[in-house]
ROSE-725931 format. One record per residue (C-alpha): residue in one letter; x negated, z negated, y negated. Coordinates in steps of 0.2 Angstrom, whole numbers, padded with zeros to 4 digits, always signed. Layout:
N
AXZY/...
END
This chain:
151
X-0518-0034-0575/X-0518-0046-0592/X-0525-0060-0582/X-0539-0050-0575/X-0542-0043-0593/X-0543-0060-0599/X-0554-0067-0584/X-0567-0054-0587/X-0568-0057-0608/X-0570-0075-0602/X-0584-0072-0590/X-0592-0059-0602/X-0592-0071-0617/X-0603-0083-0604/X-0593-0096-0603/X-0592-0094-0585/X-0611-0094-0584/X-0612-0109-0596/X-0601-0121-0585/X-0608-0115-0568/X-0623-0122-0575/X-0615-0135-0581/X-0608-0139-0565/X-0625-0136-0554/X-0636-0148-0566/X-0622-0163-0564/X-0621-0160-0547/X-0639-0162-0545/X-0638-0176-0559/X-0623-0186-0549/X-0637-0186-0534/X-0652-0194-0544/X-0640-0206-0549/X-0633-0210-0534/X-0653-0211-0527/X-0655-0223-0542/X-0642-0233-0539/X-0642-0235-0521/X-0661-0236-0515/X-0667-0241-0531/X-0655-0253-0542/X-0645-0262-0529/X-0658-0268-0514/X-0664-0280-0527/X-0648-0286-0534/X-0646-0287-0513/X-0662-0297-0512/X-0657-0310-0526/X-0642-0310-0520/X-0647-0317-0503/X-0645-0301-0494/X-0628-0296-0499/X-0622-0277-0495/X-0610-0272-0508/X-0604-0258-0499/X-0600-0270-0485/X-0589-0280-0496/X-0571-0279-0492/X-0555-0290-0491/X-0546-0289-0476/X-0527-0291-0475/X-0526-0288-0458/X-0539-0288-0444/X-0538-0276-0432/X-0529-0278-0416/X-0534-0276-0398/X-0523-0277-0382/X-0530-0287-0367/X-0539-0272-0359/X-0549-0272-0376/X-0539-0256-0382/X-0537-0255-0401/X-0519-0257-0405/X-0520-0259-0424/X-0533-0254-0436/X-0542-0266-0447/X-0532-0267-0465/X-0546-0272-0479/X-0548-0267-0496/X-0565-0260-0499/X-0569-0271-0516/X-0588-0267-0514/X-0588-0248-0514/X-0579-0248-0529/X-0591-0260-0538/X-0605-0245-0530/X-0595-0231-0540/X-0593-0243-0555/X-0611-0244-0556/X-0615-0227-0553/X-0601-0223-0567/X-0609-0235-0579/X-0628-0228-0577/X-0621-0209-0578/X-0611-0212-0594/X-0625-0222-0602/X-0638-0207-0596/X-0625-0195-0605/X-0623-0205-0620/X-0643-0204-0621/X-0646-0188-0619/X-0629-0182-0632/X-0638-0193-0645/X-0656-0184-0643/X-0647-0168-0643/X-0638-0172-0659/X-0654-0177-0668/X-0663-0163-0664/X-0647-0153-0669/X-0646-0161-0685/X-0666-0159-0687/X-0663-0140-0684/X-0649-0140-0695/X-0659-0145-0711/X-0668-0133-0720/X-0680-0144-0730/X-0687-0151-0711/X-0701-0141-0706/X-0704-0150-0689/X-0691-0139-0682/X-0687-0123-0684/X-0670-0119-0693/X-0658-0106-0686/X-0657-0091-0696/X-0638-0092-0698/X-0641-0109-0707/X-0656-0104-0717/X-0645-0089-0724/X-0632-0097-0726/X-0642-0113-0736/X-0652-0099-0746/X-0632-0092-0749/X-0626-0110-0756/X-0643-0111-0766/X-0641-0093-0775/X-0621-0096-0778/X-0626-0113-0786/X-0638-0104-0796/X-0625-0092-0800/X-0613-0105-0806/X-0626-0115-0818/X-0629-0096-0826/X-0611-0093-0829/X-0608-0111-0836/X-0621-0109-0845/X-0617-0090-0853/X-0599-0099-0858/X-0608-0112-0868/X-0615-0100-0877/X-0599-0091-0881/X-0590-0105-0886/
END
């Protein structure tokens, strides 16, 4: 009964909501990349490469085996070097795409985050607690001030 207690606090707070959108928008990201890559990246690589599939790309170990009535006996061994370089690839593009977007989020954060930038609007929690910071300062140079005067 604790577990369940716990499961709904979770999905009340929304975090459940926040990372099954989280999850939908990369799955949908993971297929634009994968479009990108595959239909838009690598069929020139092929053509300056002189037609070279990547995905084809494999070293074989052993090549299959076939008895005299042409029956397959042993499958072909290979390592598949050139689907990994594909997920490499995608990898490199979806991290770099990540690390873009993170970087334009933080700017804007930090924009929204200072209260003397009027090109974005500041939060309320930080604008009170900046007007907070501003009055206790103010309080402090009073108090310094009314103990100079005593002494």
């Amino acid at each position: 009964m604790k577990l369940f207690k716990e499961f709904k606090e979770f999905a009340v707070k929304g975090n459940m909501m926040d990372m099954a959108i989280g999850i939908i928008i990369g799955a949908s990201f993971n297929k634009v990349i994968e479009v990108l890559v595959k239909k838009v990246l690598l069929p020139p690589l092929s053509l300056l490469s002189g037609g070279i599939n990547l995905q084809d790309k494999r070293l074989i170990l052993r090549d299959a085996v076939l008895d005299a009535d042409g029956i397959l006996l042993y499958d072909e061994v290979a390592i598949g070097f050139g689907a990994l370089l594909e997920a490499f690839t995608d990898f490199i593009i979806i991290g770099f795409t990540i690390f873009i977007v993170v970087k334009f989020m933080n700017r804007l954060h930090k924009k929204a985050q200072d209260t003397k930038d009027t090109t974005v609007a500041t939060p309320k929690d930080i604008e009170l607690l900046s007007k907070l910071t501003e009055l206790m300062e103010e309080q402090n140079k009073l108090l310094i001030a009314k103990q100079n005067d005593n002494t």
